[in-house]
C-alpha positions, 0 to 999 in steps of 0.5 A: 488552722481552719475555719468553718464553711462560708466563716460559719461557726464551727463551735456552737456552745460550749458543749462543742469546744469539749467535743472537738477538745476531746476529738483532739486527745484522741488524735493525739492518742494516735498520732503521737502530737505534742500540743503546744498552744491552741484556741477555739473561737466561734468559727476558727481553731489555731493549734501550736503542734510537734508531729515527732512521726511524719503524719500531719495530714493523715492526723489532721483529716481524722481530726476533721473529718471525725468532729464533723461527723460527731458535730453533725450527728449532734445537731442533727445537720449534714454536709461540710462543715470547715472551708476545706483543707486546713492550713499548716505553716511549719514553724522554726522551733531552733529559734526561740523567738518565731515560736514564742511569736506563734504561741503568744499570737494563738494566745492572744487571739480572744482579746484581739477579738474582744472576747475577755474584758480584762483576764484574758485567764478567763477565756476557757477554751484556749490552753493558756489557762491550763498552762499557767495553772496547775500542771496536774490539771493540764491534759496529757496531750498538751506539753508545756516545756517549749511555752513555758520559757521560765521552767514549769514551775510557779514562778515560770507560769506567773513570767508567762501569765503577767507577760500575756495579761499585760499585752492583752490590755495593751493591745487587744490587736496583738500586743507587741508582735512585730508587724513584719513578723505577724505579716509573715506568720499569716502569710508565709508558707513557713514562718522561720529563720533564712536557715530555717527555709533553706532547710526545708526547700532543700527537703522539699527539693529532695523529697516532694510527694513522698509525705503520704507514703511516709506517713502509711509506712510509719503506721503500718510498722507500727500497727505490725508491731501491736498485731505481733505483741497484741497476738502473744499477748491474747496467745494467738497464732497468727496462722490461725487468724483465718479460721478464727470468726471474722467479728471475734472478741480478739480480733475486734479488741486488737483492730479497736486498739489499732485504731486508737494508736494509729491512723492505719485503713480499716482495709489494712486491718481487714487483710490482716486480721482476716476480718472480711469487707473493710465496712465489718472493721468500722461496725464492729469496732463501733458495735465494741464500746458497749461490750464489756468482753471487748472493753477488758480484752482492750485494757489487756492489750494496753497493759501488754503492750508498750508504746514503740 
């Protein structure tokens, strides 16, 4: 979760909410995220997450900083635009009660705010309606099994939809939820069983500091792995990536997939593409979008190449 700046707004219209929904499919592209639950409101976002790989914060500050830029760009404004480093609070996912408490509690956030009169269906920007709806309209990024306690199928969506419809005209200030269990939600470091904490002090005892480097080894094993298939794939040699130009159309197609599927530095893929000063790898991938030579090399790759 984050807010913007001084409580500004972060979402100025609706045509923002589709940016930053969009910005958030392609950190998810990257990152691996499974989306459980979220919601936009003027000046605030929560989000329900699984980060199957260790690299929440490499993920979250692309996520961030990319909406911020393309946000600033849009209307023309600069500087910052949320308060500073989100706030992350690990979630029990064992128990099923402490996640359902997250995900009704992100859910119910627009009728709290006054927001929905009486649906609280009729608030687009949360994944509520996505989840009750229609799974063939839901995004790919946003998974339903976990939320969806009945099963996905017509009658688990409708249990879902009438329990959330009833607390919302029940109480637009959280319906149910245990007092105890929201004070901790919105005030804990984790939100989760005794055990649940236990488990993650005794990992934190073992192994602080240690989560950035984790996250750059994930990313580095596997952007070594799409440069080895991507390099079959285009029937390139790696010795001879050196005397290949710096801005080629393979190489740019490769690092512009890297960069899709990882959060890996542009000085990773400058050493070892052989592609110059690190600044040439964000101009040429951004130069790509608007060649076609580039753009049917990339769906080559895609087409080559697996997830790992």
């Amino acid at each position: 979760m984050d807010r913007g700046d001084r409580l500004e707004t972060i979402f100025r219209n609706d045509g923002d909410r589709e940016l930053f929904l969009k910005t958030l499919e392609q950190a998810c592209e990257r990152s691996g995220w499974r989306v459980h639950s979220y919601v936009l409101m003027a000046n605030h976002y929560h989000m329900l997450l699984e980060t199957p790989e260790p690299n929440l914060s490499a993920g979250m500050q692309w996520l961030q900083s990319t909406y911020t830029i393309r946000h600033n760009v849009k209307h023309r404004l600069r500087g910052h635009l949320f308060q500073g480093r989100y706030k992350a609070i690990p979630v029990d996912g064992e128990d099923g009660t402490y996640f359902r408490t997250v995900s009704d509690y992100i859910h119910l956030n627009p009728a709290r705010a006054g927001l929905v009169r009486e649906r609280l269906l009729d608030y687009r920007w949360s994944s509520f309606p996505a989840l009750v709806g229609t799974p063939r309209k839901r995004p790919r990024w946003l998974c339903a099994q976990w939320v969806l306690e009945q099963g996905d199928r017509a009658a688990g969506r409708m249990v879902l939809r009438k329990g959330l419809e009833q607390r919302a005209r029940e109480d637009r200030k959280g319906g149910e939820i245990d007092k105890e269990m929201l004070k901790a939600l919105r005030r804990g470091w984790c939100f989760g069983s005794e055990e649940f904490r236990s488990a993650l002090l005794d990992r934190l005892d073992g192994g602080a500091g240690k989560g950035d480097g984790m996250e750059r080894m994930h990313d580095e094993r596997e952007a070594e792995r799409l440069v080895k298939e991507g390099l079959a794939a285009l029937a390139i040699k790696k010795s001879d990536l050196g005397n290949t130009p710096k801005g080629s159309a393979e190489k740019v197609a490769l690092a512009s997939l890297i960069r899709k599927r990882t959060m890996t530095t542009n000085g990773w893929l400058a050493k070892n593409l052989h592609m110059g000063d690190p600044s040439r790898v964000c101009r040429y991938c951004a130069a790509a979008d608007g060649r076609p030579d580039i753009g049917k090399l990339v769906r080559k790759l895609e087409m080559s190449i697996g997830k790992a």
